[in-house]
Every structure is written in structure tokens, then in C-alpha cells.
C-alpha positions in Angstrom: 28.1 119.3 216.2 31.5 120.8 214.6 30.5 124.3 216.0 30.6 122.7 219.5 33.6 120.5 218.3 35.1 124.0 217.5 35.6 124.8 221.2 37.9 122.0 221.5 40.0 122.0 218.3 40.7 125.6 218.7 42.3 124.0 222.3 43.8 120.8 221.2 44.3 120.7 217.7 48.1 123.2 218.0 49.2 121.5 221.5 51.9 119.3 219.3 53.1 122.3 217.2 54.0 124.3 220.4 57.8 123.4 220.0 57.6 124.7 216.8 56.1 128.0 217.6 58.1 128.2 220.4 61.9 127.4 218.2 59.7 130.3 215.4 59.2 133.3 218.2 62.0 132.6 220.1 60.5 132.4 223.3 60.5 130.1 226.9 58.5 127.5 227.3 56.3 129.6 229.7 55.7 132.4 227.3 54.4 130.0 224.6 52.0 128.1 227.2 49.9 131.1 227.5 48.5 130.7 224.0 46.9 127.6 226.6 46.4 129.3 229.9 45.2 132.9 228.9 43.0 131.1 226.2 41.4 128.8 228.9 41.1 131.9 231.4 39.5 134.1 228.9 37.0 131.7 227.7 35.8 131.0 231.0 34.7 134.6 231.4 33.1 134.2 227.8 31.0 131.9 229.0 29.5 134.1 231.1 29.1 137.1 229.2 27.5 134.9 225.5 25.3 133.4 227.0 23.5 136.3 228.8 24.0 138.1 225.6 22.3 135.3 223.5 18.7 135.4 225.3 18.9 138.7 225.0 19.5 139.6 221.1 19.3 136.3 220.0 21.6 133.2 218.8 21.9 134.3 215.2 23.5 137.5 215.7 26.1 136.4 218.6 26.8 133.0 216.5 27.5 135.3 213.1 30.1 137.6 215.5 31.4 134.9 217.2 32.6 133.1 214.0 33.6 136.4 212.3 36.0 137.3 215.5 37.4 134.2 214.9 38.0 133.9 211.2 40.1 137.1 211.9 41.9 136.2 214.9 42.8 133.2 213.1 44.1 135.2 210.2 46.1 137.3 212.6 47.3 134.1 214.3 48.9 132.8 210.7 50.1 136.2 209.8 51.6 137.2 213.3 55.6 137.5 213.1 56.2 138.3 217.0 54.8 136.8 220.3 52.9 140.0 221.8 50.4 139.8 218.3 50.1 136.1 218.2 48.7 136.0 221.7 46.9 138.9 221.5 45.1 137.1 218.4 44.9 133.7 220.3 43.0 135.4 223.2 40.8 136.5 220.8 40.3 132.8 219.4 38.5 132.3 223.0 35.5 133.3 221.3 35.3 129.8 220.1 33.7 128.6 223.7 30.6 130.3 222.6 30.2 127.4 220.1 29.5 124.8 222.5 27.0 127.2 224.2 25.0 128.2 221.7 24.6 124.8 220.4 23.1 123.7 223.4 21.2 126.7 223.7 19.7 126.2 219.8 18.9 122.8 220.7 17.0 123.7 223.9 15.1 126.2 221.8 14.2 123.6 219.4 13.3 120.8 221.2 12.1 119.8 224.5 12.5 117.2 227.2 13.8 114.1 225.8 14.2 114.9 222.5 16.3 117.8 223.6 18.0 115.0 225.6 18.6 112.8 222.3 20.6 115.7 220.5 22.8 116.3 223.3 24.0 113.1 223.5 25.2 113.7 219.7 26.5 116.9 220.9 28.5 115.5 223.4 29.7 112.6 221.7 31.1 115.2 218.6 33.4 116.9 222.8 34.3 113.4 223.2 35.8 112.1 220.0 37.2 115.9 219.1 39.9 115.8 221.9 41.3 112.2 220.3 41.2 113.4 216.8 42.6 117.2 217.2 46.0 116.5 218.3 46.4 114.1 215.8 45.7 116.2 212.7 47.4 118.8 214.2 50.5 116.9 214.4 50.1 116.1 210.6 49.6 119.1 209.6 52.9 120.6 211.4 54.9 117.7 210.2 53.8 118.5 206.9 53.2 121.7 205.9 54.9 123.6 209.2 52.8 125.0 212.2 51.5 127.9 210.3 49.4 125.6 208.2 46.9 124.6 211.4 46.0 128.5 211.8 44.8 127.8 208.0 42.6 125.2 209.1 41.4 127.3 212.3 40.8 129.8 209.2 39.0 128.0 206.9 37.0 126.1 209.5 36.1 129.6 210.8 34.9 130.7 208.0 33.0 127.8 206.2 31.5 127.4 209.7 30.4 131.2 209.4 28.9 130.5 205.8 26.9 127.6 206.4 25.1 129.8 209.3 24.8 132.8 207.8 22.4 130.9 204.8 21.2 127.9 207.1 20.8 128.9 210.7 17.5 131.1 211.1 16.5 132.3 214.7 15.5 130.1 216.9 15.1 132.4 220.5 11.7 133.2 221.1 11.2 137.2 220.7 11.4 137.7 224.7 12.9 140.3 227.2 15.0 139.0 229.2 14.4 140.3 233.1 16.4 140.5 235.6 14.4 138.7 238.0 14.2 135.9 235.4 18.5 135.3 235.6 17.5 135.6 239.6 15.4 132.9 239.3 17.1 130.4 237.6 20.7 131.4 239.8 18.5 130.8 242.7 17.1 127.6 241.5 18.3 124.3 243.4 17.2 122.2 240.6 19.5 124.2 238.2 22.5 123.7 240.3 21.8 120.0 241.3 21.6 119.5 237.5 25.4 121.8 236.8 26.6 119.4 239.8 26.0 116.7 238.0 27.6 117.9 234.8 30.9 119.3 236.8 31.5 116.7 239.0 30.9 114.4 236.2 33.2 115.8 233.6 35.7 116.4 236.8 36.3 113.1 237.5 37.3 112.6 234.0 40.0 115.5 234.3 41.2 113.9 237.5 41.8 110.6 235.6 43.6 112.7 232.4 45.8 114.4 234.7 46.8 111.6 237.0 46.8 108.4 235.2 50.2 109.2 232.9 52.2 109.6 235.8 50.4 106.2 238.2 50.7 104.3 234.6 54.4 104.9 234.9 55.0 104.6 238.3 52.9 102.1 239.0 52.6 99.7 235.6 55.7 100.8 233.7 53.7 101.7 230.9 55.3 103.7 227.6 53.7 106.8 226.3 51.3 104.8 223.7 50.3 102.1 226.4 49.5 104.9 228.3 47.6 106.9 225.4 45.5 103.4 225.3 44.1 103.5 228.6 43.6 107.3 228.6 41.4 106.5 225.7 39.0 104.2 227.2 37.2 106.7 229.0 36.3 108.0 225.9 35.3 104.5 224.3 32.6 103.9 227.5 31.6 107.8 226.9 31.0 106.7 223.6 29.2 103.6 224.1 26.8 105.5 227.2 26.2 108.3 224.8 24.8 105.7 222.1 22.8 103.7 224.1 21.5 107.3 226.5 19.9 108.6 223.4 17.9 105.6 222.6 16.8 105.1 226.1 16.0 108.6 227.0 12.8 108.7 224.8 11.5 105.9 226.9 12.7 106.2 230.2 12.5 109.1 232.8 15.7 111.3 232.2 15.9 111.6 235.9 16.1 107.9 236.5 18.5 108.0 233.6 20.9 110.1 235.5 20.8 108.6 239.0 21.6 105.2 237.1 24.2 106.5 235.2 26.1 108.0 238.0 25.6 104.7 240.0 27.8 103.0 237.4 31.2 104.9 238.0 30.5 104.9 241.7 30.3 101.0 241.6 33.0 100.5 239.2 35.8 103.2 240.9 35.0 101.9 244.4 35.4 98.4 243.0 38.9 98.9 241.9 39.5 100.8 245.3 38.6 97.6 247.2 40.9 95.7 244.8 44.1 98.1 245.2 43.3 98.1 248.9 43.4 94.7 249.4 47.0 94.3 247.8 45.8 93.9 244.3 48.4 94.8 241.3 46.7 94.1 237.9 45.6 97.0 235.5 42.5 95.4 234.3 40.9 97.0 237.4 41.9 100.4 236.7 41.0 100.0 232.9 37.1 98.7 234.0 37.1 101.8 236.6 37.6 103.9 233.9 35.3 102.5 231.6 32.4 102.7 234.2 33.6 106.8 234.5 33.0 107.4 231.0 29.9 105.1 230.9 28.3 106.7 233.6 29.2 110.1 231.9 27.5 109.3 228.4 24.6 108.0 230.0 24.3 110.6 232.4 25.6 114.0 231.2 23.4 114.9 228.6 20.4 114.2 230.1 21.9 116.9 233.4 22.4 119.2 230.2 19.1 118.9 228.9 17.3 119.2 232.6 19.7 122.4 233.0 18.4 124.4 229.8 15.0 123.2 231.3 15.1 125.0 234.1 14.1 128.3 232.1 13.9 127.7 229.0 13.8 131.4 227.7 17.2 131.7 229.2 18.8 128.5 227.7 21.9 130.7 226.7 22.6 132.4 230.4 22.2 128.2 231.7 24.4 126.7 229.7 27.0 130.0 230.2 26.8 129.7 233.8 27.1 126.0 233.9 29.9 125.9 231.9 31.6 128.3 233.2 31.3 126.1 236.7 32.6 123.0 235.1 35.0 124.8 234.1 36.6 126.3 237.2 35.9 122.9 239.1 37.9 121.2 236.7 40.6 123.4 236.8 40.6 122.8 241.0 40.0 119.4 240.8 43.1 118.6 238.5 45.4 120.9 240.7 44.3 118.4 243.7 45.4 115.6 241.4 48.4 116.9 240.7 49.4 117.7 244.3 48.7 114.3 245.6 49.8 112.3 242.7 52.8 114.1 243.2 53.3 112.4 246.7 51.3 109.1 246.1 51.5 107.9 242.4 49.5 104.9 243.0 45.8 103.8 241.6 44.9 103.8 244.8 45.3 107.1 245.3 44.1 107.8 242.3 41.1 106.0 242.4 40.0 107.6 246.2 39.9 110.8 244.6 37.8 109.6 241.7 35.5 107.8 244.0 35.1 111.1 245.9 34.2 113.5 243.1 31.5 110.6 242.0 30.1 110.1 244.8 29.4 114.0 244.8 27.9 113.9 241.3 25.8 110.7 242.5 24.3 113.2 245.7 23.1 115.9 243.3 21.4 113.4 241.2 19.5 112.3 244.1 19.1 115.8 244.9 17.8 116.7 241.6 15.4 113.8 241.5 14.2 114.9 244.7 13.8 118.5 244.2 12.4 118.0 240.9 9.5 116.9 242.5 9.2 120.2 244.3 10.3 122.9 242.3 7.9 124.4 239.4 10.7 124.8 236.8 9.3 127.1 233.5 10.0 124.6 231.2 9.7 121.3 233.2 13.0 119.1 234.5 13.8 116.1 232.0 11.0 113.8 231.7 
């Protein structure tokens, strides 16, 4: 769980220092925010290269370079005394993504099915609560010791993280060769990609909500910054709650089931606000139990997709989980540039809501089209069950 929480806190955890680094190197506001963007850009191509690289050498030796890449980036990061180094080193950080891949990946090699299931929905609970937390001891930490002092922690995180898998974390790939024909296979496989639907579309409609709600909340409700922080964090609290009660359900009912039901829920609650906006309602509590449904829907739904994913092909849990991340990814990064152009003209929940509706009713079709396909596809290592 904390080597895919490093993925995020390597994202989050600095965000409130950023005027601090900024005031330190002297530079614009658009110079500092690529320690964000060309992080984010270069971890997206990661995520296709460690994965790949993983099924063929193994987890061990990808997850030992990883973390010692970025116990030194991190030392760079602290040391750095001008811009050009500093983001050279925070580029470098990227390598972090490969956390959250080979986690999955190490799971999938460990267990099957449901069980496999079970310990992605503690996964994925560890990427829900990590955004919350991050910020917030970053902010500490710069209020209190200065912004250098969260590169320490990146630091010592890095390398205690490095330890603990050097002695603890054996091998856990199968001794395979990884074909050519066998990446074919599972790039060409409709199951796969009806399972990475569900995932993106999923997690996108949560990024639509992130990016649009602070600006409706205003506009719309005349909510502060911390009434505003409230609702944003209810998505998380359903996610929490779907996560919980997915991973005791999943060992007794079909993961496929699972996931149609789970992206039912968001599509009921989002198009039940819609009606209630439509029809000239003003109330938040609406909005609030549409987001509640999204994140819901997501914990119930989400690691269950992740789980049938990996399934596909087992051998080549690393180059799945890559791929598919690298998919939700770029969708989110589309999705939330739509949000932000039409929030920009309609700032309403409404508006807001539509677009949520939309990207859940596409995550609801390819669970029906996994379900279905499922039943027609011989996938090597079985779809969720």
C-alpha cells in the first residue's frame, strides 16, 4: 500500500509549498508549475515502458531501481540551488508511477480472482485517502521546517521504502518469456479494454467533479474554500465506504455482477440530481448524494475492473496495468480540459452533473460489455469470478 501511495505523495504532498519554491528560485508561476505538468507527462510514458519491462526481468529488479532513482532524485531535489537542476531531478521523481504498477502487478502474481480482487480494494483505498492526507503534511512541513524539509521526507520515504524491499520483497513473476504475440494478444483483447473502460471512465468522472465543483460551489452555492474542501471530500468518503464493503462482497459474489452494480449506482444517483437541477431545484444536498453515489460506485466497482484487467494474461500483469494506466491517465487529462471549457461558460450543477452523467453512463456500457464478452473470450488467466 505506501509504494502505491508513493505515486501520489510524490504529486500532492509539495502542491502548497509551490509559493515558496517559486519566492526561493526566483521564477514565474509557469516555470514552477512544471515540476506538475512535466512530472505528470513523464510518468505517463513510464507507465508504458515499467510495465513491459517488469514481465520481462521481473518486479524485484525494476522495483529496487525504481526506488533507488528516486532516493537520488530526491536528494538532488533538496540539494538543487537553481531551477534547470531542480526540474531536471523532479522529472526524474516520475519514476514513482511505477509504484502503483508494480503493486498491482505483485498482487496479480500472488493471488487470483477474488482474492486478487480483495487486495486491490486495499490498494485503492491507500490512492484514495493519500490525495486528502499529502497536501496536508506537506503544508506542515513547509510551515515548519521550510519547503526543503518535504524533499527530506520524499528522501527518507524513498529510501526506507527501498530497504524494506530489498530484505522483504522476493520475486514473485513466474520465470517466463515474454512474446511478442503475447502483448498482441492482450492489446487486442476486448475483454481487457472493456475492463480499462471501466477503470478510466470511472476514475474520470471523479476528475470531472475535482475540477469543476470549486468553481459551481462558488457560483452556484456561495460556498468558501473549506465548505468547498468538504464536498470535494465526499467522494472520497463513498470511495471509502464502496472499497470496504467490495472487499467483503467480492469473495462471495461474481466480480462481474459486482462491477455492473457498482457502476449502476453513480448512474442512478448523478442522473437523479440532473432531474432535480432540471426541474428548477436549488439545494446542495443533491449534488452532495450525486457525489457520494460517484465515489460509491467507484469503490465498489474499480478494483474488481483492476483485478479482471491483470486477468486477462496473467503472465503480463505488469504490461496491463502499464497500458491501463497509462489510458486513465490521458482520459483524465481530456476529460478535465472538457470540464474546464464548459464550466467556464456554464458554472452550474447542472452542467456539471450532464457531463458526469455522460462519462458514467460510458463506464456502465463497458461493464455490460465486459460481462458480455466475458462469456466469449478465453482469457489466460480467467476474467473476475
Amino acid at each position: 500500500m505506501v509504494l502505491t501511495a508513493l505515486t501520489v505523495l510524490t504529486l500532492n504532498m509539495f502542491l502548497p509549498a509551490l509559493p515558496a519554491m517559486q519566492a526561493a528560485f526566483g521564477v514565474s508561476e509557469a516555470v514552477i508549475g512544471r515540476a506538475i505538468s512535466v512530472y505528470m507527462g513523464v510518468a505517463a510514458i513510464l507507465q508504458l515502458i515499467l510495465g513491459p519491462v517488469s514481465d520481462r526481468i521481473g518486479r524485484r529488479p525494476v522495483i529496487l531501481g525504481m526506488l533507488a532513482i528516486y532516493v537520488f532524485a530526491s536528494i538532488l531535489c533538496l540539494l538543487a540551488e537553481d531551477i534547470t537542476l531542480f526540474l531536471a531531478a523532479r522529472t526524474a521523481q516520475a519514476v514513482a508511477v511505477g509504484g502503483g504498477i508494480l503493486a498491482s502487478a505483485v498482487v496479480r502474481d500472488m493471488y487470483d480472482g477474488r482474492s486478487a480482487a480483495a487486495k486491490l480494494s486495499l490498494i485503492a483505498s491507500a490512492m484514495a485517502v493519500a490525495p486528502m492526507l499529502a497536501p496536508m503534511v506537506g503544508g506542515v512541513l513547509e510551515h515548519a521546517f521550510g519547503w526543503r524539509s518535504i524533499f527530506v521526507a520524499y528522501t527518507g520515504l524513498g529510501a526506507g521504502l527501498l530497504a524494506w524491499c530489498w530484505y522483504d520483497l522476493g520475486e514473485t513473476k513466474a520465470r517466463t518469456t515474454m512474446a511478442a504475440q503475447g502483448v498482441r494478444s492482450l492489446l487486442t483483447s476486448k475483454l481487457y479494454w472493456a475492463y480499462v473502460g471501466v477503470q478510466a471512465m470511472g476514475v474520470g468522472v471523479f476528475y470531472v467533479f475535482l475540477t469543476g465543483a470549486p468553481f459551481v460551489m462558488a457560483e452556484a452555492f456561495g460556498l468558501g474554500t473549506a465548505q468547498t474542501g468538504l464536498v470535494l471530500g465526499t467522494t472520497t468518503a463513498g470511495f471509502l465506504v464502496g472499497a470496504g464493503v467490495g472487499t467483503r462482497l467480492v469473495q462471495h459474489v461474481d466480480g462481474l455482477r459486482l462491477i455492473l452494480f457498482g457502476r449502476l449506482v453513480p448512474v442512478i444517483g448523478v442522473g437523479l440530481a440532473c432531474l432535480f437541477f432540471a426541474s428548477g431545484g436549488t439545494a446542495l444536498w443533491p449534488l452532495i448524494g450525486a457525489t457520494l453515489s460517484v465515489g460509491l460506485g467507484n469503490g465498489l466497482s474499480i478494483p474488481s475492473a483492476a483485478a479482471g484487467a491483470l486477468s486477462v494474461r496473467p503472465d503480463l500483469a505488469g504490461s496491463a496495468s502499464g497500458f491501463g494506466g497509462s489510458v486513465m491517465l490521458a482520459l483524465g487529462a481530456v476529460l478535465t480540459s472538457v470540464a474546464t471549457l464548459i464550466i467556464e461558460v456554464y458554472a452550474t450543477p447542472l452542467a456539471l452533473l450532464a457531463l458526469m452523467a455522460a462519462i458514467a453512463s460510458g463506464a456502465l456500457v463497458a461493464a455490460v460489455a465486459a460481462r458480455a464478452w466475458a462469456g466469449t473470450e478465453v482469457a489466460a488467466g480467467g476474467a473476475v469470478n
